[in-house]
C-alpha positions in Angstrom: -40.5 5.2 87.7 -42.3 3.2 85.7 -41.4 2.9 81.8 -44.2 1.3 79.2 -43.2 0.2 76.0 -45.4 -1.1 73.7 -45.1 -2.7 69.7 -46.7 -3.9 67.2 -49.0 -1.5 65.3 -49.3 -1.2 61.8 -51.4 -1.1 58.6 -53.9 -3.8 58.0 -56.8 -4.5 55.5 -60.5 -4.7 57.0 -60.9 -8.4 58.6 -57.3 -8.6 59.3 -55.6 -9.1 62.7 -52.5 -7.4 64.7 -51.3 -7.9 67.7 -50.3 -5.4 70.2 -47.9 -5.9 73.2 -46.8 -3.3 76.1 -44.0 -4.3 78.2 -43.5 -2.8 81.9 -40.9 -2.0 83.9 -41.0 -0.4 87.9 -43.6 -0.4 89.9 -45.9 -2.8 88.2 -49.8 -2.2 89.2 -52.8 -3.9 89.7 -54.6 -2.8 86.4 -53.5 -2.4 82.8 -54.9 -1.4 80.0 -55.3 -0.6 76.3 -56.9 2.6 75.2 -57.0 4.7 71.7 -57.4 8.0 70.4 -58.5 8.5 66.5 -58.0 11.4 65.1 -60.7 14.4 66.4 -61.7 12.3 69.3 -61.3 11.4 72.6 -58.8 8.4 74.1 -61.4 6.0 75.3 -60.4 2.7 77.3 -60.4 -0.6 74.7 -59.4 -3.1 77.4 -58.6 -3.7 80.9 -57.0 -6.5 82.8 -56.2 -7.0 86.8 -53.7 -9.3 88.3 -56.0 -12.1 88.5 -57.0 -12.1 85.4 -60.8 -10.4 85.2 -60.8 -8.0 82.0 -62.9 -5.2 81.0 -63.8 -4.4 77.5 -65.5 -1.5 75.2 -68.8 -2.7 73.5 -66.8 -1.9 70.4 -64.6 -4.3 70.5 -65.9 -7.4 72.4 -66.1 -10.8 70.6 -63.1 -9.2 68.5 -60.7 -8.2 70.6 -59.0 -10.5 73.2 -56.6 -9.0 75.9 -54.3 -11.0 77.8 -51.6 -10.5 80.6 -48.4 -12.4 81.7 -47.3 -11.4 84.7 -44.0 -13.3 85.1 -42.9 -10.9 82.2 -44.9 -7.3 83.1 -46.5 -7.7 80.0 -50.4 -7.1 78.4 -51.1 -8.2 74.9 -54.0 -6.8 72.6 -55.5 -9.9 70.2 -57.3 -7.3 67.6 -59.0 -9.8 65.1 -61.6 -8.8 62.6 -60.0 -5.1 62.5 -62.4 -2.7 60.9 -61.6 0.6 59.6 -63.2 2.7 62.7 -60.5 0.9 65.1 -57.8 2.9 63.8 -56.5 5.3 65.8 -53.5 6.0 68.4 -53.5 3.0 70.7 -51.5 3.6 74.1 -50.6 1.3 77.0 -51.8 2.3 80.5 -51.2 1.4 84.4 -51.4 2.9 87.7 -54.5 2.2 88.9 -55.7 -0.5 91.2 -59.3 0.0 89.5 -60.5 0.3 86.4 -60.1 3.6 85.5 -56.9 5.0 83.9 -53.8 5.0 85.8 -51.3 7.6 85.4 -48.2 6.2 83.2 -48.7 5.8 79.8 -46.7 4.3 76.4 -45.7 6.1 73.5 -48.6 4.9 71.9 -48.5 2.7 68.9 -50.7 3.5 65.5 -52.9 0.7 64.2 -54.2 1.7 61.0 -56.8 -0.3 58.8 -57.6 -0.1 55.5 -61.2 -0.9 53.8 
């Protein structure tokens, strides 16, 4: 079974930063990821990491968001800098997939609000 947990979230002002973190335990899988959900819409991927270290991000959010893995600890991180007021939504760590679409096990999700 494999058990996400992620922390972090919170309220920030427009240009601020937060960081996000999503600790795994079980089966730990190739790929894991970052998406969001905002209110009325649809969860759509943020960012992606493999094993190795190759990442995959939204147009949204490159040059402002940085995502990062340690593997030793089963653990992604989520570098949001420059935060603007459309990032807030839901955001929820995934794995479970060896590719980059969305694996099956997902976190609680963690809400990242910003302010304008």
């Amino acid at each position: 079974q494999v058990q996400l947990v992620e922390s972090g979230g919170g309220l920030v002002q427009a240009g601020g930063s937060l960081r996000l973190s999503c600790a795994a335990s079980g089966t730990i899988f190739g790929v894991m990821g970052w998406y969001r959900q905002a209110s009325g819409k649809q969860r759509e991927l943020v960012a992606a990491i493999t094993r190795g270290g190759n990442t995959n991000y939204a147009d949204s959010v490159k040059g402002r968001f940085s995502i990062s893995r340690d593997n030793a600890k089963s653990t992604v991180y989520l570098q949001m800098n420059n935060l603007k007021p459309e990032d807030t939504a839901v955001y929820y760590c995934n794995t479970g997939s060896w590719s980059w679409g969305p694996g099956a096990y997902w976190g609680q999700g963690t809400q990242v609000t910003v302010s304008s």
